[in-house]
N, C-alpha and C positions, 0 to 999 in steps of 0.2 A: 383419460390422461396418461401420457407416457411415463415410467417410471424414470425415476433417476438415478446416478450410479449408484447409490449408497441409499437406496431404499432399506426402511425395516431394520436402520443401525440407531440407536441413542448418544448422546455425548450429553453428558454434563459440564457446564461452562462456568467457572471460575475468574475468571478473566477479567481483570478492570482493561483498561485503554489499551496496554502493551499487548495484550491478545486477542481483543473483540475482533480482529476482521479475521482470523484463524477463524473462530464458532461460526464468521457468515459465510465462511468458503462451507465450509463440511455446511449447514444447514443447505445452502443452496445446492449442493449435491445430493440431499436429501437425509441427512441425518439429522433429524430428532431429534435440535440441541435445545437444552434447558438451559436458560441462565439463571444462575442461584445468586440472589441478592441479600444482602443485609436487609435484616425487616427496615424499612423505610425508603428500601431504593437504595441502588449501585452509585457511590461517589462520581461514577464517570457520568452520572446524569447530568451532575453539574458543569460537565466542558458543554460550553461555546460552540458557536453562533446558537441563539433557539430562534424560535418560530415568531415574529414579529417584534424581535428584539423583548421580548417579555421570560424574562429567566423562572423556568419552572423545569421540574425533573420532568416531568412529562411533554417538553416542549424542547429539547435538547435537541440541536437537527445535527449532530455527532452521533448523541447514541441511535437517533432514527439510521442514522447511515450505517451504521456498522453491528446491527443488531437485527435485520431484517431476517427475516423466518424462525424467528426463537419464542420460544416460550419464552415465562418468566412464574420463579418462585423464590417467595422472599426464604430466607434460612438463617440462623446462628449459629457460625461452624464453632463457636467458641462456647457452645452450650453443652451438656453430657447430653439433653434429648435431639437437638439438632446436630450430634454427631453423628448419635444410632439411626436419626432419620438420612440424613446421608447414605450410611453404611446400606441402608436399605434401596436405597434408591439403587448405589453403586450395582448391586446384586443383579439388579436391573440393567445394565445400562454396557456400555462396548467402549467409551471415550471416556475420559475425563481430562477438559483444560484447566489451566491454571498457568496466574503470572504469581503468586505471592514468592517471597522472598527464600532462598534453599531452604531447608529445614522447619518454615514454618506447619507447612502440613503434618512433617512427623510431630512435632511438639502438639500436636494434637491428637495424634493415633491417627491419622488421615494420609498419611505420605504412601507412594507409592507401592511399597513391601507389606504393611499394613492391609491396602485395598486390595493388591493382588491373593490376600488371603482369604478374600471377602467374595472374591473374584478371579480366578489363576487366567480370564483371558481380558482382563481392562488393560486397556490402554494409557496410559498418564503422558501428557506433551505439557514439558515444562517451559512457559518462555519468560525469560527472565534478563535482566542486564548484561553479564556475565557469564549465565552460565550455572550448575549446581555445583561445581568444585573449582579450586583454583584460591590463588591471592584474593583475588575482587567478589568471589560467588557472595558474600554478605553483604558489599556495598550496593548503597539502593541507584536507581539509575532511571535515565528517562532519556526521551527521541534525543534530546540535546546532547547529552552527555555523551550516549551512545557514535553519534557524531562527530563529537570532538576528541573522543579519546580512538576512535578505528582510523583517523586519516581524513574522515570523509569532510570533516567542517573544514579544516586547513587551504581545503581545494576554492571553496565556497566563494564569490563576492568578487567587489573591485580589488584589485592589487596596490592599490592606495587606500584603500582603510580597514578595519579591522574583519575578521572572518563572519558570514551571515548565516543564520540557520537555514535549511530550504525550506519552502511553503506547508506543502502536504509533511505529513508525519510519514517520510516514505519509508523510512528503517523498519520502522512499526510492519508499514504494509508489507514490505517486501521478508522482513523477520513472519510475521504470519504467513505468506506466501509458503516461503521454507516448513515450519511447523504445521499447517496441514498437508505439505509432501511428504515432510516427516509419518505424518501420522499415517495418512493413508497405504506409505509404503509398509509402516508397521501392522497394519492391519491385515493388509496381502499375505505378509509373514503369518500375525496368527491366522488366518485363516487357513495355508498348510501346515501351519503345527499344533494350532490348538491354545498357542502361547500369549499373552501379551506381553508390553514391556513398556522402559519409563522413554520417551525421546526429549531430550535436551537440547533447546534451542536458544543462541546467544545473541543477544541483540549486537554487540560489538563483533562479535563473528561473522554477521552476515552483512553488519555494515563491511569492512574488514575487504571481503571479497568484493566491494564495490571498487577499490582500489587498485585493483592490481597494476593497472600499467603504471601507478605512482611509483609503487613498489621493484616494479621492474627495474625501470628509470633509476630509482637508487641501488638495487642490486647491481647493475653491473656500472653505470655512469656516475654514482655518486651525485645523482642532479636531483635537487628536489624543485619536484612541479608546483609551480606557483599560481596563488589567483590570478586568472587572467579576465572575466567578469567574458565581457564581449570576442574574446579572440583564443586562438585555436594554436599549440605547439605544432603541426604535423612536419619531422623534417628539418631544416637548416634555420625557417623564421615562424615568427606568431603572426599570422593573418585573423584579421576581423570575419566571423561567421554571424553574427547576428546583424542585419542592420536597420536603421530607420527608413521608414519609410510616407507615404502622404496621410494613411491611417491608421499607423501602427506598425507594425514589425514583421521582418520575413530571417527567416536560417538559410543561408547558402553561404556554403564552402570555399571560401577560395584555395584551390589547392595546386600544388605544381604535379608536373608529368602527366602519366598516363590518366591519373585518377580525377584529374580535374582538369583534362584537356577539352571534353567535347565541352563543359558547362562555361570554360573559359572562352572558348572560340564561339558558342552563343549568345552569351553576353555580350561579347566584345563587338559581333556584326549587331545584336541590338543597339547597342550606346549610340553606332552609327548610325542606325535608323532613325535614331531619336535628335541625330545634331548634334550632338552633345562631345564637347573635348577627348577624344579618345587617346590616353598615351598604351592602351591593352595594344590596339592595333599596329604596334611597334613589334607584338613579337610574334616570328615568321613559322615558329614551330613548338604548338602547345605540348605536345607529348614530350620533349625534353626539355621543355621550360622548367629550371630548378630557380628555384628562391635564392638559393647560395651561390647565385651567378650573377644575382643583381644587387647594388645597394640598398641601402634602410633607405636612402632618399626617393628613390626609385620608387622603391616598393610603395611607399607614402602619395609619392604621386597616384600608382596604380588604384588605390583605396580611396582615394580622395574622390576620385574618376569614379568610381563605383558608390560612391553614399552617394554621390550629386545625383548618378542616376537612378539609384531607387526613393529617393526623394521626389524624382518627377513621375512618381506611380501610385497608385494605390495596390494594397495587397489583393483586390479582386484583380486585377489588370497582371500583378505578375503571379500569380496562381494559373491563371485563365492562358495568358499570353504566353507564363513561363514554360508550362507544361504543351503548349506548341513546338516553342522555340529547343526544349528540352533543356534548360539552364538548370533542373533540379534546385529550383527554389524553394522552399514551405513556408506559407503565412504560419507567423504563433498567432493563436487562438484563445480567445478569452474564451471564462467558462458561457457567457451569453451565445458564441460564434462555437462551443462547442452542443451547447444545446440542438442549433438548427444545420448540425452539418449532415450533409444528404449520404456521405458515405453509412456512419452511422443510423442515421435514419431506414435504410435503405436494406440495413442486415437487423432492421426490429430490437436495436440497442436498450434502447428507452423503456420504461414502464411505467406507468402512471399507478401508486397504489392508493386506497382508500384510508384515510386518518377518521374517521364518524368521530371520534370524542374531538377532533379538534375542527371538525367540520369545513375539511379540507382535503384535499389529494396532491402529492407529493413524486417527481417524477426520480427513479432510481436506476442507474443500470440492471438492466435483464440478467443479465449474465456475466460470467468470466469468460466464458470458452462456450462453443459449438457441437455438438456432437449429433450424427446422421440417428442415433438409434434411441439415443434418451434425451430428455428436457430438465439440462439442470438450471432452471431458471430461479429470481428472485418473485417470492408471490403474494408476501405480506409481509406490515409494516411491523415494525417492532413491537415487541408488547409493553404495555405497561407494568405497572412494578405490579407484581402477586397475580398479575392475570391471570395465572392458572393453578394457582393455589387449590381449589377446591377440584380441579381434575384429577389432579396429581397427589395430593393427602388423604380427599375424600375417597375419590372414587378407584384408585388404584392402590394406594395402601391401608384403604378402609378405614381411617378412622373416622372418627362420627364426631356431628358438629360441637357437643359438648367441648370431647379431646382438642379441636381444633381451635375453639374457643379458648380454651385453658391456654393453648400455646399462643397464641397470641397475646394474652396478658401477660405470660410469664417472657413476653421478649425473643421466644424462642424463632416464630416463623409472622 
């Protein structure tokens, strides 16, 4: 088997929801992350969807997604013995995540200055609402919030009704995205100096930088960008880019000048093709066709002319046709039509892994990324809570089943 980048490193995983897909980027690169759970199972078990609708921590198809190549050991960071077993681990180990709140880890001897004592090359990635300093660092926070307070929810939904959260928890992802860049860059560091250090990552800060041409738009024009749901600012008018279609929906741009001349003038000899009312076929030169040259009535006609005719298609026909004709089309894709697409398919995306306790297999992206000389793939499914209790207490910090036994009564692990 091929190594992966980050063979032979540990991280220890603290992370409820705001950080678990951080632990499964580094695990899938090959770090040796343990997630440290409350004895009884991580609260994030309890997020939604599970496994035939039957809500159980170990049926949770959230924490299966986002906990794929981790260990799991239960702990009580809020105990004196499950501190010192910590501390012990930490001695061991290259990473440490965590989303808990600024400060809470120091109010236990656990914060980063603390474990760098324990450890002068650990790494600590804090992800957190806010941030570790600031006005807001103690306010608590979540995918919504973080949303609504960077810009990003405002943008969101129809322009007739109130703002909509998006589907996937993207902030989250794209916030851990950041936080293992973070980390790995800090790794690279210690490994020419020998050093570790803490990396601070803000969930509103990375929302934040999803905005920027909002931000621009009001730096220098004073214009705030409004929901537009279906249609697109580019320029002088708001053209529709999403449209209906005979089984569902396709993205194309309608755009003026250069940038939306060749898909303009493909279209517009399609509609002809098709019989269909063309008022496109009106104009004599796409490359300087500006929006700001024609009226809103106009314009309404043009659109009108254009739902009629992807209404007489289905999304195979202008996928298939489109990418002939070169109209730069895209079917949206449900997750069912994302399952069977051949592009994916075809670069071995998919994995099917093995669930035996739940006597089932479950199919997961392979990977993030590519690389010619290692295999940073996904290769198993998440553990269950204390799965590996007994590798990791028994057999590597020696303690014996007695001790082990005590700890567990006493709530500890």
């Amino acid at each position: 088997m091929a190594d992966t980048l980050l063979s032979g490193f540990r991280a220890l995983d603290l992370t409820d929801e705001k950080g678990s897909a951080c632990g499964k980027i580094m695990s899938s690169l090959g770090v040796e992350t343990i997630k440290v759970e409350k004895p009884g199972g991580d609260p994030a078990r309890a997020i939604p969807p599970f496994l035939h609708d039957e809500p159980d921590p170990e049926k949770s198809l959230h924490w299966s997604a986002f906990n794929t190549d981790k260990k799991s050991i239960t702990l009580n960071l809020e105990s004196n013995q499950g501190q010192e077993l910590f501390r012990r681990l930490v001695e061991k180990s290259d990473f440490v995540l965590e989303s808990f709140t600024p400060g809470y880890l120091d109010s236990l001897g656990l914060g980063y200055e603390a474990l760098a004592r324990v450890n002068p090359r650990i790494i600590v990635t804090s992800i957190t609402p806010f941030g570790q300093k600031g006005p807001y660092a103690q306010y608590k926070g979540s995918e919504l919030i973080a949303s609504a307070m960077s810009g990003v929810l405002v943008t969101n939904g129809d322009p007739d009704r109130p703002p909509v959260r998006e589907g996937p928890d993207s902030i989250y992802f794209r916030s851990d995205a950041a936080a293992a860049l973070g980390t790995v860059i800090a790794h690279y560091h210690r490994e020419m100096t020998g050093q570790g250090q803490q990396v601070d990552v803000s969930l509103q800060e990375v929302a934040v930088s999803r905005t920027s041409s909002n931000l621009v738009a009001w730096e220098f024009d004073k214009r705030l960008i409004k929901r537009n749901a279906t249609i697109r600012t580019v320029g002088a008018r708001a053209t529709q880019w999403l449209w209906q279609c005979k089984d569902g929906y396709v993205f194309w741009p309608y755009m003026g000048g250069k940038g939306g001349s060749r898909g303009n003038r493909a279209l517009s000899q399609w509609i002809d093709d098709d019989g269909l009312d063309n008022p496109l076929k009106k104009v004599t030169n796409w490359e300087e066709f500006d929006f700001a040259a024609i009226s809103r009535e106009e314009l309404d006609v043009h659109q009108e002319a254009i739902r009629n005719f992807f209404m007489n298609h289905t999304r195979k026909e202008i996928a298939e046709e489109g990418f002939r004709r070169k109209i730069n089309a895209a079917v949206v894709n449900s997750p069912a039509d994302v399952l069977e697409d051949p592009q994916l398919r075809a670069r071995s995306y998919w994995v099917d892994l093995e669930h035996p306790e739940l006597d089932t297999r479950l199919t997961y992206p392979r990977h993030f990324f590519l690389c010619n000389q290692t295999e940073n793939f996904v290769r198993q499914r998440a553990p269950l809570i204390g799965e590996d209790n007994l590798d990791i207490y028994a057999d590597e910090l020696g303690l014996s089943g007695a001790e082990i036994k005590a700890l567990k009564e006493a709530g500890v692990i």
